[in-house]
N, CA, C and O atoms as a GROMACS GRO file, in nm:
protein
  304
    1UNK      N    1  -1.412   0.292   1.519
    1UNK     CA    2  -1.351   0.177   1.454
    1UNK      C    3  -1.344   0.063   1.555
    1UNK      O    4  -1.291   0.064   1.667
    2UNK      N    5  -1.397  -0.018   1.504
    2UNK     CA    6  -1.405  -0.171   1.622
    2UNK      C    7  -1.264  -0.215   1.669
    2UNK      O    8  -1.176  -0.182   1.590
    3UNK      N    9  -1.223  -0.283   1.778
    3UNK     CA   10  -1.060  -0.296   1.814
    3UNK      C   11  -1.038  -0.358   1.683
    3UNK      O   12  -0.962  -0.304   1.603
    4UNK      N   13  -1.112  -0.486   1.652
    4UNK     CA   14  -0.996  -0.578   1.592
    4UNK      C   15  -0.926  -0.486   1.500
    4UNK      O   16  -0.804  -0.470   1.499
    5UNK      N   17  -1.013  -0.424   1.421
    5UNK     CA   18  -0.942  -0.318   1.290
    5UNK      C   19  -0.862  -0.273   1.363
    5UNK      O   20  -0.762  -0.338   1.336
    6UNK      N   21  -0.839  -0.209   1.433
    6UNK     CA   22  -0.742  -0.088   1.468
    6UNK      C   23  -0.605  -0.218   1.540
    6UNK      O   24  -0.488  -0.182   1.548
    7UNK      N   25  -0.644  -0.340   1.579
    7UNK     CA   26  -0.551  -0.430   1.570
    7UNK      C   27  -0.480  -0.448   1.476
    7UNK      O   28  -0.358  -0.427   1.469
    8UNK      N   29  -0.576  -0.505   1.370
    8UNK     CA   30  -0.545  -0.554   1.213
    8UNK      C   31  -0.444  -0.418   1.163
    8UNK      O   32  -0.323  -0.441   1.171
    9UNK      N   33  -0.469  -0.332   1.132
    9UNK     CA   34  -0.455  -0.199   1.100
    9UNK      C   35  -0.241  -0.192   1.130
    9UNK      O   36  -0.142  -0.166   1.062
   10UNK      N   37  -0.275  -0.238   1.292
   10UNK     CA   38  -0.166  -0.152   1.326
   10UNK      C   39  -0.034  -0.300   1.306
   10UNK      O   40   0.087  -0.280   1.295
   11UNK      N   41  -0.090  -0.414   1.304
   11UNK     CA   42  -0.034  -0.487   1.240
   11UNK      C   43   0.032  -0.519   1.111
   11UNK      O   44   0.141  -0.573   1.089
   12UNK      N   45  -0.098  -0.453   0.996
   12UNK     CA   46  -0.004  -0.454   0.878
   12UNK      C   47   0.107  -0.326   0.834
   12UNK      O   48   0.183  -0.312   0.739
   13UNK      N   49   0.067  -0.227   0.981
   13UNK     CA   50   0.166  -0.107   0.959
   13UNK      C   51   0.314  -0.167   1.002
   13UNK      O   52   0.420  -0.137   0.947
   14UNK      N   53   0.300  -0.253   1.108
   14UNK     CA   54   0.423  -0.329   1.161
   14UNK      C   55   0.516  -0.382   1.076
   14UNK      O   56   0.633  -0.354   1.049
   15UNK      N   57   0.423  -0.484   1.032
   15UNK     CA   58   0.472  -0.604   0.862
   15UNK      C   59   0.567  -0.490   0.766
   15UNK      O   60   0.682  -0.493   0.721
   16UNK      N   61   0.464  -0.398   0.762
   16UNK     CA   62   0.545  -0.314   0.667
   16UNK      C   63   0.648  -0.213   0.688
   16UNK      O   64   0.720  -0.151   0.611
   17UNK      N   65   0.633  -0.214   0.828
   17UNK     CA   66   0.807  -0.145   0.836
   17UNK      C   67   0.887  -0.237   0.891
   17UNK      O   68   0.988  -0.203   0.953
   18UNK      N   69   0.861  -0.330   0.880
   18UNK     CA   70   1.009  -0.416   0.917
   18UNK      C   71   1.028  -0.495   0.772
   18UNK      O   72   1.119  -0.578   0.774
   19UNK      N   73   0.958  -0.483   0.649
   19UNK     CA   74   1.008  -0.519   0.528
   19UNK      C   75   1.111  -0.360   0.458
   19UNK      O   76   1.209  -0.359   0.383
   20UNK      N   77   1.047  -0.262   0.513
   20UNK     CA   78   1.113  -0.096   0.477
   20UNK      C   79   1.238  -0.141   0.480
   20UNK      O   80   1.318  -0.153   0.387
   21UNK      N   81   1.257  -0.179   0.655
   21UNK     CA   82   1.407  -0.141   0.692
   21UNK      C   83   1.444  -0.289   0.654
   21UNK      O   84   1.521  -0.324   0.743
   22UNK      N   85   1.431  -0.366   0.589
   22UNK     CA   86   1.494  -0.500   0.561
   22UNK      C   87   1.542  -0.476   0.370
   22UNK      O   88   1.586  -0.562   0.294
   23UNK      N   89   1.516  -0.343   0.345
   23UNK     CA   90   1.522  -0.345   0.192
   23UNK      C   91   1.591  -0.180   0.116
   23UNK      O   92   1.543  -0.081   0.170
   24UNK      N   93   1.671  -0.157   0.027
   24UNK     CA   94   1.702  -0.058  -0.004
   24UNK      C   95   1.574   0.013  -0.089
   24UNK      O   96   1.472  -0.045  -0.126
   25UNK      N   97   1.606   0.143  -0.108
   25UNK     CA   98   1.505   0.225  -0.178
   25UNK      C   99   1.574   0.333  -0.223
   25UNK      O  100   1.669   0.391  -0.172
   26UNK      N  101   1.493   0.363  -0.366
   26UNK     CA  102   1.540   0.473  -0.434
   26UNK      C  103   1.443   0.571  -0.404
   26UNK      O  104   1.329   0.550  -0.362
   27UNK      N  105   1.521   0.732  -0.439
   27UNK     CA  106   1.456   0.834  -0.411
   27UNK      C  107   1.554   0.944  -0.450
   27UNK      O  108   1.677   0.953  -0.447
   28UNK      N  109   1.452   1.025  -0.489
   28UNK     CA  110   1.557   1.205  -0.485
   28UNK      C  111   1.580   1.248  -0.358
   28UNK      O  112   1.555   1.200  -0.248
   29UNK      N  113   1.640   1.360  -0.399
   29UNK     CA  114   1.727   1.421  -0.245
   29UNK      C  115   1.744   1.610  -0.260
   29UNK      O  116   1.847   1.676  -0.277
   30UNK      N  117   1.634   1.646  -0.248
   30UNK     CA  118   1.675   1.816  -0.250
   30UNK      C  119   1.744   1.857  -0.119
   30UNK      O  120   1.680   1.871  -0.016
   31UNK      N  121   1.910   1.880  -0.128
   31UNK     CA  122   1.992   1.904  -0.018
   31UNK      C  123   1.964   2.010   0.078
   31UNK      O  124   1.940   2.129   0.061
   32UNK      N  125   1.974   1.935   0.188
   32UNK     CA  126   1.885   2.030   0.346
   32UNK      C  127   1.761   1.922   0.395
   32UNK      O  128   1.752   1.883   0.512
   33UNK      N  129   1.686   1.888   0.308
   33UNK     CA  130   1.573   1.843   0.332
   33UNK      C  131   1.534   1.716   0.342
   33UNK      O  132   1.414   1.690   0.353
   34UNK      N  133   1.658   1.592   0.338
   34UNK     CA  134   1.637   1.459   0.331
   34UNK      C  135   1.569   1.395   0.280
   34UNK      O  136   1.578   1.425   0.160
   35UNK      N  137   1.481   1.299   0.296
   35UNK     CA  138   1.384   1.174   0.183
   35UNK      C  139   1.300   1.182   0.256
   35UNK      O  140   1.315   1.169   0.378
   36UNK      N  141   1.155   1.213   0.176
   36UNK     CA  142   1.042   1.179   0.193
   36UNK      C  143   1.027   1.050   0.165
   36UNK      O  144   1.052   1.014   0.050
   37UNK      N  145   0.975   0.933   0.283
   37UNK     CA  146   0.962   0.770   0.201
   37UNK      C  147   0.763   0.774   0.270
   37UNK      O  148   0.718   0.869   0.332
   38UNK      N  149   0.701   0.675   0.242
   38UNK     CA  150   0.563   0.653   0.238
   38UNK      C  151   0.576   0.515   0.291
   38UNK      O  152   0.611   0.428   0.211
   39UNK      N  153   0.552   0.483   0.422
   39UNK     CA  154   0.538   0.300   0.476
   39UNK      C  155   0.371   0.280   0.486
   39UNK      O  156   0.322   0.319   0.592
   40UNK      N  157   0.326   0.252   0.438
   40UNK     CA  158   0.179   0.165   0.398
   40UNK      C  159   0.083   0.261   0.407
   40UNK      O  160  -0.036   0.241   0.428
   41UNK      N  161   0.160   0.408   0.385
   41UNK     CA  162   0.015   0.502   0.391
   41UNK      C  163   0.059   0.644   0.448
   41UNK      O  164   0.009   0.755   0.432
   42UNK      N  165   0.230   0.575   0.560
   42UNK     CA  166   0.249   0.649   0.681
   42UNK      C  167   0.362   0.710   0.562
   42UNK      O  168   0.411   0.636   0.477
   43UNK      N  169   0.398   0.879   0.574
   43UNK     CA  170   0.495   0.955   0.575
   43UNK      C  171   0.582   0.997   0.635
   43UNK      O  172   0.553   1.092   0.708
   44UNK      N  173   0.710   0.954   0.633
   44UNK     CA  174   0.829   0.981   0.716
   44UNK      C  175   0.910   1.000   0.651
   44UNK      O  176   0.949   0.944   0.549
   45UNK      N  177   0.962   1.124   0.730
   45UNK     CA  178   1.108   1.193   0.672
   45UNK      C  179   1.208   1.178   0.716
   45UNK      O  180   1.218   1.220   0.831
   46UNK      N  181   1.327   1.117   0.657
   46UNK     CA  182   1.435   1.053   0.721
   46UNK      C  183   1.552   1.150   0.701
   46UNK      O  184   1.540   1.234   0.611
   47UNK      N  185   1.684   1.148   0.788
   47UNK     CA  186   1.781   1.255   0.764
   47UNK      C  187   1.869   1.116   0.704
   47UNK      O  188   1.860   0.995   0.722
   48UNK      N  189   1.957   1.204   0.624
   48UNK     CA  190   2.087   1.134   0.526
   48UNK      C  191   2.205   1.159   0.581
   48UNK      O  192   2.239   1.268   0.626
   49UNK      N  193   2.292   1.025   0.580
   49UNK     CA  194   2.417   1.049   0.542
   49UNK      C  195   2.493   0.989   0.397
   49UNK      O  196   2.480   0.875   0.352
   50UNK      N  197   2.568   1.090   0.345
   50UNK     CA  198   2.601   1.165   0.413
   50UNK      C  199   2.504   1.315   0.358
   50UNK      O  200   2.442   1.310   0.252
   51UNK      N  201   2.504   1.456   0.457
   51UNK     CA  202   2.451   1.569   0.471
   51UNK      C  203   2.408   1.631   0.362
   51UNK      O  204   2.308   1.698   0.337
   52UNK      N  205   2.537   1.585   0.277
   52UNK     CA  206   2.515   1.695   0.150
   52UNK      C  207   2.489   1.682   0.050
   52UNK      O  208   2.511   1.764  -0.039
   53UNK      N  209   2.420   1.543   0.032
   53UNK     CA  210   2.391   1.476  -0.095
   53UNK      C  211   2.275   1.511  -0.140
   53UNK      O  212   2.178   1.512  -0.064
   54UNK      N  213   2.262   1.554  -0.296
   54UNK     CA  214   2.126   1.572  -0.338
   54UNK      C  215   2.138   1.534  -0.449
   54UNK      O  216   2.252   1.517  -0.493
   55UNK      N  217   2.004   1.502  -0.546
   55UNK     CA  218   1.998   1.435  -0.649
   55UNK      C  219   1.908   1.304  -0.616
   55UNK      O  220   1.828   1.295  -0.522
   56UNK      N  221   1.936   1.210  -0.710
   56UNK     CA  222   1.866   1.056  -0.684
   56UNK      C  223   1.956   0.928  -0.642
   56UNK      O  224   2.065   0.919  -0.699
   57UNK      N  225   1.923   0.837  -0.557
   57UNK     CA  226   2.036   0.792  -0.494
   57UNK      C  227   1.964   0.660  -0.440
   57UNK      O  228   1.851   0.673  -0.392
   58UNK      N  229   2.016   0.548  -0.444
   58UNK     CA  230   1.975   0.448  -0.381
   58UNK      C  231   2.056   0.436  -0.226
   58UNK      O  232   2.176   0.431  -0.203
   59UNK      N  233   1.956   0.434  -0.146
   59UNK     CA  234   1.959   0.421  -0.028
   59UNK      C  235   1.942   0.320   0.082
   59UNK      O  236   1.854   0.238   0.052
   60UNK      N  237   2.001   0.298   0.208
   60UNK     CA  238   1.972   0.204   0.307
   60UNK      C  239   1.901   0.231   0.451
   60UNK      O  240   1.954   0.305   0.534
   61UNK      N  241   1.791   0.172   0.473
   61UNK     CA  242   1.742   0.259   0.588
   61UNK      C  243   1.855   0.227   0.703
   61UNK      O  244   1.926   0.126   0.697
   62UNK      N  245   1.864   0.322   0.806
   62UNK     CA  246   1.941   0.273   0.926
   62UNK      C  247   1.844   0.239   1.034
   62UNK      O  248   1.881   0.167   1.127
   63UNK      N  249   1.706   0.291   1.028
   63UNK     CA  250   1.598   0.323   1.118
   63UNK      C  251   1.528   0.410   1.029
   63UNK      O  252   1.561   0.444   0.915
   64UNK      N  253   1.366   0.458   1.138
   64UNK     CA  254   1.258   0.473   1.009
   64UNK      C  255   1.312   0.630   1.031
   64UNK      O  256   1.247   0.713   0.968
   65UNK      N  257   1.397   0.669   1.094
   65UNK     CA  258   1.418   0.790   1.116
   65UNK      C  259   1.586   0.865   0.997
   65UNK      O  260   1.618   0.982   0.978
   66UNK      N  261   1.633   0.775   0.960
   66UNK     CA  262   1.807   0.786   0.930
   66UNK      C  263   1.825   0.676   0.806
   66UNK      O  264   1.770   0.567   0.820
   67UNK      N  265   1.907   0.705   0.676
   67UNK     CA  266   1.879   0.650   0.624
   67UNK      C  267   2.056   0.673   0.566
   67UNK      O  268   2.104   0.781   0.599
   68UNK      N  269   2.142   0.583   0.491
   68UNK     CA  270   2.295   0.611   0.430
   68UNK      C  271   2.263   0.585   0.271
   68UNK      O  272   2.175   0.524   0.211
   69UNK      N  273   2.366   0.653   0.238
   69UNK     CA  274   2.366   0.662   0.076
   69UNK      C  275   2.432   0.518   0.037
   69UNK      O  276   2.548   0.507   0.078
   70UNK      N  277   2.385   0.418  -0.026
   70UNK     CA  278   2.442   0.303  -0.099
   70UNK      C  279   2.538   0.356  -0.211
   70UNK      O  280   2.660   0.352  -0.204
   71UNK      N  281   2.467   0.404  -0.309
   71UNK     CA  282   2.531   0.489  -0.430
   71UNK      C  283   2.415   0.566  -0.534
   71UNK      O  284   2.294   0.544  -0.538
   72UNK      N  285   2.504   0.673  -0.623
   72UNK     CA  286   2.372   0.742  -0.651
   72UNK      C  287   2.345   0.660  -0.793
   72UNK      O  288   2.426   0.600  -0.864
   73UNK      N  289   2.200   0.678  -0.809
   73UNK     CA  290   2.110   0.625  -0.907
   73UNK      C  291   2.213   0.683  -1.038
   73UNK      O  292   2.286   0.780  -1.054
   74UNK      N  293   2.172   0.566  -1.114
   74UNK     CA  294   2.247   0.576  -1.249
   74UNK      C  295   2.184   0.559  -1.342
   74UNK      O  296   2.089   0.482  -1.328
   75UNK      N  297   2.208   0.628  -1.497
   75UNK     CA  298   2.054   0.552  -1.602
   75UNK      C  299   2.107   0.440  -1.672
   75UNK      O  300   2.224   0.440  -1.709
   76UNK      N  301   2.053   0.375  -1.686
   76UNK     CA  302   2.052   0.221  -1.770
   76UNK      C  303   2.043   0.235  -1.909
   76UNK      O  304   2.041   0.135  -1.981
   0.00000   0.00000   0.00000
């Protein structure tokens, strides 16, 4: 792969995790196992607080690693 791509590349991976952690996100929660989230391709699994929450839940990143419960998802 020629630099610039792997420049370009690692740039729009950048862009896109600093819009992640600038924004809440919904997701399920099978308890033990935290949130699977997807940043532009990339898979990362983040731990919750709080521990014991499972179900669906709108969330706040703290980092791409840690993420807090806002409140849980509700139906409309």
């Amino acid at each position: 792969m020629p630099r610039k791509s792997v420049h370009a590349a690692m740039s729009r991976l950048a862009s896109a995790e600093s819009a992640f952690l600038a924004r809440e996100f919904l997701a399920p929660v099978v308890r033990g196992r935290g949130v699977s989230v997807s940043i532009a391709g990339v898979r990362c699994v983040m731990t919750l607080e709080p521990r014991g929450f499972q179900g669906w839940g709108l969330f706040r990143p703290l980092s791409y690693t840690a993420a807090t419960l806002v409140r849980e998802a509700s139906a409309i």
